[in-house]
Structures are given as C-alpha cells and as structure tokens.
C-alpha positions in Angstrom: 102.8 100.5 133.4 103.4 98.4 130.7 99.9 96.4 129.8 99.6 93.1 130.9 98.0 92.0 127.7 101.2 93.0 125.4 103.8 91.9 128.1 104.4 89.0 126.0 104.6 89.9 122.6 107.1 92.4 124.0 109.3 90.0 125.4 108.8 87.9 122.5 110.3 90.5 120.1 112.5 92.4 121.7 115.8 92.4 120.3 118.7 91.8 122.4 121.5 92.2 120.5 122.3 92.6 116.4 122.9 89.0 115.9 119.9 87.9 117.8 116.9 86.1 116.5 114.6 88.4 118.3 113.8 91.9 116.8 112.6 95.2 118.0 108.6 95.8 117.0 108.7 97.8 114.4 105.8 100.0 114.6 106.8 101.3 118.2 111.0 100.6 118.1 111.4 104.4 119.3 109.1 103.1 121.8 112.6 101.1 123.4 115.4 103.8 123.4 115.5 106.5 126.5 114.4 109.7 126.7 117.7 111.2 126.9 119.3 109.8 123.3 119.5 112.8 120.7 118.1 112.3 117.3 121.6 111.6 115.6 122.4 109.0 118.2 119.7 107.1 116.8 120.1 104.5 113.5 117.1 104.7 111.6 115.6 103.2 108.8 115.2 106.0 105.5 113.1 105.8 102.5 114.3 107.1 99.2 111.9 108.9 97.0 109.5 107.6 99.9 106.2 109.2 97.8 106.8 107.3 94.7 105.4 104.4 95.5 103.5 101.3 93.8 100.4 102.0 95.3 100.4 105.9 94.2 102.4 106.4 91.5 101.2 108.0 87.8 104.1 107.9 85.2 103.7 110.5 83.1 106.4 110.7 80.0 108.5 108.3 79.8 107.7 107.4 83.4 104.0 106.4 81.7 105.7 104.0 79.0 108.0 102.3 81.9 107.1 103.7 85.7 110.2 100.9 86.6 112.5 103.9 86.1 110.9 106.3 88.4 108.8 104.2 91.3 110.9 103.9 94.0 108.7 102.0 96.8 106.6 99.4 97.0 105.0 100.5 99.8 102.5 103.6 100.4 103.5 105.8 103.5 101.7 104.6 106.3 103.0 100.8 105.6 106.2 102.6 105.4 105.7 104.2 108.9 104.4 100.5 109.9 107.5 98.8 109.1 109.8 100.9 111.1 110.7 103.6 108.9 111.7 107.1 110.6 113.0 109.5 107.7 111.1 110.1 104.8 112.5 111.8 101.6 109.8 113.6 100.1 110.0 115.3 96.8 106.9 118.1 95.8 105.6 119.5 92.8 102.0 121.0 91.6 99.9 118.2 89.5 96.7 120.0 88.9 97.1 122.5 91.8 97.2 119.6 94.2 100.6 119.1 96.1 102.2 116.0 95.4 105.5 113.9 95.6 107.1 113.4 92.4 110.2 111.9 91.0 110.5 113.3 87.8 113.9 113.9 85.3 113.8 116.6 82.9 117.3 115.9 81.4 116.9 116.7 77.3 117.6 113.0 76.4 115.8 112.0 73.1 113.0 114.3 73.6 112.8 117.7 76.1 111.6 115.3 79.0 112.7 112.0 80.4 109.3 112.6 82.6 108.7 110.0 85.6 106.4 109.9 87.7 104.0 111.5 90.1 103.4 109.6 93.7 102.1 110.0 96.9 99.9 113.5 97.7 101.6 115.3 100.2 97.8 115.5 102.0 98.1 111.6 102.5 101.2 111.7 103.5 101.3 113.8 106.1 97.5 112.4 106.9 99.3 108.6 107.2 102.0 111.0 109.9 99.0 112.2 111.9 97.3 108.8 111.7 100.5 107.3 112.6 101.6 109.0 115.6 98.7 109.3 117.3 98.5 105.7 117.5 102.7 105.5 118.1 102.9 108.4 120.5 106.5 107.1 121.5 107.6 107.6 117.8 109.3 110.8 115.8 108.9 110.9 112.0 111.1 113.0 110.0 109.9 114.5 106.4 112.8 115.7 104.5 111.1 118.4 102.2 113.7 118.9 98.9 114.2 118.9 95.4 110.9 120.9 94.5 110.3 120.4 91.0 107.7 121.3 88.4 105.3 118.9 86.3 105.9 117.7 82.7 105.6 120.6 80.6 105.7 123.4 83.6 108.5 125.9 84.1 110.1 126.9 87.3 107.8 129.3 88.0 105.8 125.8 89.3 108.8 125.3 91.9 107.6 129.1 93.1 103.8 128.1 93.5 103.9 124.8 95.5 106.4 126.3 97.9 103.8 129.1 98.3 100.9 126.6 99.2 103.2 124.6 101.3 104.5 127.2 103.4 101.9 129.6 103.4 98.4 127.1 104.3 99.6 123.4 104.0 102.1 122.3 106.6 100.5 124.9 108.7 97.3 122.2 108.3 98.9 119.7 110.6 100.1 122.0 113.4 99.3 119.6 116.2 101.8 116.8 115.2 104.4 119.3 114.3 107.6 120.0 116.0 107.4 123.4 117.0 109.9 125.5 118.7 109.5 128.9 120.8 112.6 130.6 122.0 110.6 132.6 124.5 109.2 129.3 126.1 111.8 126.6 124.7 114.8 128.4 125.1 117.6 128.8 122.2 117.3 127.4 119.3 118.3 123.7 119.0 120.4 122.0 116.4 118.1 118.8 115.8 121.2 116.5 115.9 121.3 117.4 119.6 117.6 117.1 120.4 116.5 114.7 122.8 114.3 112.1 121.9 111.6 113.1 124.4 111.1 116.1 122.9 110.5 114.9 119.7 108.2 112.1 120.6 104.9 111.9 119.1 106.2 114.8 116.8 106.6 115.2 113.3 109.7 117.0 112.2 109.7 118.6 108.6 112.6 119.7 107.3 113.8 121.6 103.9 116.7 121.6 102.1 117.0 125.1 99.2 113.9 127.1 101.0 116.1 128.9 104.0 114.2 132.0 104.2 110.8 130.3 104.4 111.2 128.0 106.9 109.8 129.1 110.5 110.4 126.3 113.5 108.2 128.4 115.5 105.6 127.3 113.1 107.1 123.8 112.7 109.5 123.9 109.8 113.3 123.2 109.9 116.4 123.2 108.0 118.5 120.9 106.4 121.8 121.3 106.1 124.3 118.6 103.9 126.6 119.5 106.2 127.6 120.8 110.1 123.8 121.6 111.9 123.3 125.1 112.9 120.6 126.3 115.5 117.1 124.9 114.0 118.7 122.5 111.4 119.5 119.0 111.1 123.2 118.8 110.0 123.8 115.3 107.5 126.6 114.3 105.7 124.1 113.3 102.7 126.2 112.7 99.4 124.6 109.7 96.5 127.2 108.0 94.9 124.9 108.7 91.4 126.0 105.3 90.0 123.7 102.2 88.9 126.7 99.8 89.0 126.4 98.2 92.5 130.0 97.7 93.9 130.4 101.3 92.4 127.9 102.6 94.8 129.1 100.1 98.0 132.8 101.6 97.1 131.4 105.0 96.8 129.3 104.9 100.4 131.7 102.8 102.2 134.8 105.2 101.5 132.3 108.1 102.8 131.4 106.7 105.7 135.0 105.6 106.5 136.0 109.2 105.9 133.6 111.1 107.3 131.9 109.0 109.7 133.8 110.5 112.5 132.1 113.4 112.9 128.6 111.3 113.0 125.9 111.6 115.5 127.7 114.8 117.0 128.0 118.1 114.6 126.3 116.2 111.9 124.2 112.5 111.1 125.7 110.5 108.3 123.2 109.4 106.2 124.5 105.8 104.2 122.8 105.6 100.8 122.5 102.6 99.8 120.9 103.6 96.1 121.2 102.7 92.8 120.7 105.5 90.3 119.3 105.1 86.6 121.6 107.3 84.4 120.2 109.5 81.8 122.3 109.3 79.0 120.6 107.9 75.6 121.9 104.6 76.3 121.1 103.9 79.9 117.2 105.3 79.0 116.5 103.1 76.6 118.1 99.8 78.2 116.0 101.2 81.8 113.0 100.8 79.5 113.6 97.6 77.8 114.8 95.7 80.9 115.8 97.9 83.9 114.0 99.2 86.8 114.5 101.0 90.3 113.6 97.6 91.8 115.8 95.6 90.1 118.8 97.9 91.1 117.4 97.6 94.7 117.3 93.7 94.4 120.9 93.6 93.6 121.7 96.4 96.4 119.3 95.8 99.1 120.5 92.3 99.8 124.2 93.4 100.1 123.2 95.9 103.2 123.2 93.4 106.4 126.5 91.9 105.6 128.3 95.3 105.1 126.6 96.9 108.1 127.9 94.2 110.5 131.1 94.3 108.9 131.8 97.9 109.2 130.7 98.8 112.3 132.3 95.5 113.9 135.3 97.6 112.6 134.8 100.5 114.4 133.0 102.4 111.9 130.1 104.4 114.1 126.6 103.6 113.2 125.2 105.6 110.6 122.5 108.3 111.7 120.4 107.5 108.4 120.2 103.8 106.3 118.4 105.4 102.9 117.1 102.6 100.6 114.5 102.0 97.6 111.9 99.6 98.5 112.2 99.0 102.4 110.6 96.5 103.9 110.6 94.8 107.1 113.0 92.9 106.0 115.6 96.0 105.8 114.3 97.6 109.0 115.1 94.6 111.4 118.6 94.1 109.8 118.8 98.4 110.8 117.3 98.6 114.1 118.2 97.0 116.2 121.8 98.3 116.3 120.6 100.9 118.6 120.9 98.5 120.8 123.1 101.3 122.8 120.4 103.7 123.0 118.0 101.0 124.9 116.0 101.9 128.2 117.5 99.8 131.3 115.3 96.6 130.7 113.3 96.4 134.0 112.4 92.8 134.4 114.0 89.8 131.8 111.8 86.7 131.4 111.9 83.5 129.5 110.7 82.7 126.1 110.4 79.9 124.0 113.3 77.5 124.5 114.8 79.4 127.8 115.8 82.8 125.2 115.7 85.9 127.3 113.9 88.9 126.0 113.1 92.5 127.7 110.5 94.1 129.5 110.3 97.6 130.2 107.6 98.5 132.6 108.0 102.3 131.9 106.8 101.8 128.2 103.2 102.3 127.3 102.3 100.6 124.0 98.5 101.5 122.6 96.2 98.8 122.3 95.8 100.1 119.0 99.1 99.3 118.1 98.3 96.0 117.8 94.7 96.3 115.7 95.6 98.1 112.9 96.4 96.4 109.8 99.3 97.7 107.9 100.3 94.5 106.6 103.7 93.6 108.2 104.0 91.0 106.4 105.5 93.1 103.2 
C-alpha cells in the first residue's frame, strides 16, 4: 500500500495528460506504468555522451585547450538517473588502466589528434546504477556500451584491453543489479523490445553495440542492434543526422521518424536524436574553439524539442522509444515523460489538489521513503 506520508506529493505530481501542469516524479516515473508494458512501449528520456559530463570531465588535446567541444552533460550520472533519465550512452576507453567514458575524436585535422575528453569512470557509473536502483526498485536503467576507443596517443590495441577488463572482471562486479537471463529457468531468449517491464524492474540492462561474441545475457550483457532486435538484443532505429546546423538536424530526425517510425515499439525502438554535432574539418575546429561549444548547440536544439514532440505525434507520428539529448535536465524529462501517459497503471483513487485539479493515486505503488531524502539536486 501506497504510504500515507507520500499520498500527497503523489497526487500533487502526477501527470495527467501531456498538456497538463502536473508532471510525473521523476526519480520513480517507471514507478507509474504497468507491469505488463514492454520496454519499447515506453518513451524515455536518453543522454548523449552521458559520461562526459561537467562534473567529470578531463580534456586532454584539444579537448584540454576548449573541453566546450567534447563535454556533453552538465550533469554527473546519478543526477542524471535523478532527473528521469532511462538510457545512458556510454562510451569506454583505458586512461591509466582505469575504465572510463570518453568522448574523444582522432580525425588528423591540424595535428594527428583532435583529442577531447575523458569523463565519468565507468566504476561510478555503474556505482551511481546500484545506488540508484536500490533506492528506485520500480525503475530499469539501460547502459548502451559502444564506440570503445583508445586514449590520446594509444593504438587499437587499447580498444582490445578495456573490452578484456570489462567483459572479463568488471560488469561481472555488479551482478546483482544486472539483467540476467537463463534459458533453462527463463525460458527462450527474449528480444528486449518485447520484455515486460516487471521483469526488468530494479534491473540494470547493459547493452553493446560491435562486441557480439562477448556478450553473455546469462551473465548480464546484451546486444544492440541499429536495426530489427533478435533473441537477447534490443533492436533501434538509431541513425545521427551528424550536422551542427539545427533545422538540418530537425529535418534530418523528423524525416526519420516519419519514415521509419512505423515499425517503432514493435520489431525495433526508434531512438529521436535530437544532437548537434561539431564537425571536424579545419574550419569548424577552430571556430568550436574560439566560440562554439556542445552546449551552445544544445541551447539552440534543446529548446526546439517540446514543440516538435507535440506536433508530431498529434499527427500520428508514434512516440519515439528513445528522446537522446546533450545536457538533459528536468526540464527535458517532464516535456518526455509524461507521454506515456498510455502505459499508466489504472489510477486507483483520484483526489483533489490545489484549486479543485485532479491528480492520481495508485495504491499498488510502493515509493521508498528514501526516495524522498536523498539529494540529487532536482532543481538542475
């Protein structure tokens, strides 16, 4: 039974419809949708380059003269997680021997390296996921492991050494929050896109995109597939539009989802994203480093979301499985979430708020008192 002491801030936030004043709490949103919705049903909040954030980052190359053209967050992780956030993109490489995200370009533009920077370790990240959910058991978080790179001045055979420490001791670190799946107890294996929300909650789900033949869900890591999901893989429709001009991108993602957003939520997720991408060519580098950053491209795109959003999917468009943005916020997440309003658990009991507003109750939702203590600083 719900607690009597949070009744009220539920009711009080609950949102009831897109449009509506009131929105979903963000820490626990998963906390609202039924057992029975699969993952791609849901609309969730993504974070591009989610380790490369403000709090973490150390450029290193060009990245150390102007970390604008590489940090892609404001936000570290767990404030991430806080402000409704479900799908991180997570990029590794090997900084010393230690595992850690990175967003680093090694096109040959003016020198060998553009360089960038490195961000968030992968041990705090996936610390802030354990942290997380077992304060938010009703909540799945999704790591998209992909683009594994090497450091400044390393070779590929880098790429080949933090994939060994991943695989073969890391992840395997945090087996208790990971999705695991054995065909001799669980049955056959699942495409992800499919998989019910129940069985996901309290779960983290790590997925990898290039590493096929090292990924093992029976010891918690998935695939991901940029396209149709097979048994163990989570099937997206995940194409960039690699342009820093904004109505390029909108043009770019719009016509994609238009065009392939029919097959959402069912075969495969569409993922919207709604990035900006600092080109590499001499000029765009040194304008980027005079007067250009990730965040200024994400204040001219980030705004531009809501409005689009509404107007698409007023039009028919179905609701994209993935929103991917630089520099989410709360902002962001409550102009995202609460178009699963679909996916909602029947409301058991409606009361009155404020000026006679209804909000929602649901009786079968258990919300930690913790929930409500810890300070992740919603504010941002």
């Amino acid at each position: 039974r719900l607690k009597a002491n949070i009744a009220a801030l539920l009711a009080a936030c609950w949102a009831v419809a897109p449009s509506a004043a009131w929105t979903y709490p963000l820490p626990y949103w998963m906390s609202c949708m039924r057992d029975d919705v699969p993952l791609a049903e849901l609309t969730m909040p993504a974070s591009h380059d989610a380790g490369a954030n403000e709090e973490n980052a150390d450029g290193v190359g060009w990245g150390s003269a102007k970390e604008g053209l590489s940090v892609a967050q404001e936000l570290p992780l767990r404030r991430q997680m806080a402000v409704g956030v479900r799908f991180f993109d997570l990029r590794p490489c090997l900084d010393d021997g230690t595992l850690k995200t990175c967003h680093i370009a090694h096109d040959e533009v003016l020198w060998k390296e553009v360089g960038g920077c490195y961000g968030e370790s992968l041990k705090s990240a996936f610390d802030a996921a354990k942290e997380f959910l077992g304060a938010h058991p009703s909540e799945t978080l999704i790591f998209k492991i992909s683009h594994w790179d090497y450091p400044v001045g390393g070779s590929s055979d880098d790429k080949v050494k933090a994939q060994d420490q991943f695989f073969n001791s890391f992840v395997y670190g945090y087996d208790s929050i990971l999705l695991k799946w054995d065909t001799a107890r669980d049955g056959a294996l699942p495409r992800l896109n499919a998989l019910p929300l129940k069985k996901a909650r309290g779960k983290l789900i790590v997925v990898c995109d290039g590493v096929s033949g090292r990924i093992s869900q029976a010891r918690g890591t998935w695939g991901y597939s940029d396209g149709n999901a097979g048994a163990g893989y989570l099937g997206v429709y995940d194409s960039y539009a690699n342009t820093d001009d904004c109505d390029k991108m909108m043009n770019d993602q719009i016509g994609k989802w238009a065009s392939q957003g029919s097959t959402a939520n069912t075969s495969r997720a569409f993922l919207l994203s709604w990035t900006l991408t600092m080109q590499t060519d001499w000029k765009s580098v040194v304008e980027g480093i005079f007067s250009g950053s990730i965040k200024d491209f994400a204040g001219k795109a980030n705004p531009r979301l809501s409005s689009e959003l509404s107007a698409r999917i007023a039009a028919g468009y179905k609701r994209p499985t993935f929103v991917l943005m630089d520099y989410v916020s709360a902002t962001y997440s409550n102009e995202i979430v609460p178009y699963n309003e679909s996916n909602e658990r029947r409301p058991e009991a409606t009361v009155s708020v404020g000026a006679a507003t209804a909000g929602k109750v649901y009786s079968e939702v258990t919300v930690p008192v913790s929930a409500q203590v810890i300070d992740y600083g919603l504010s941002a």
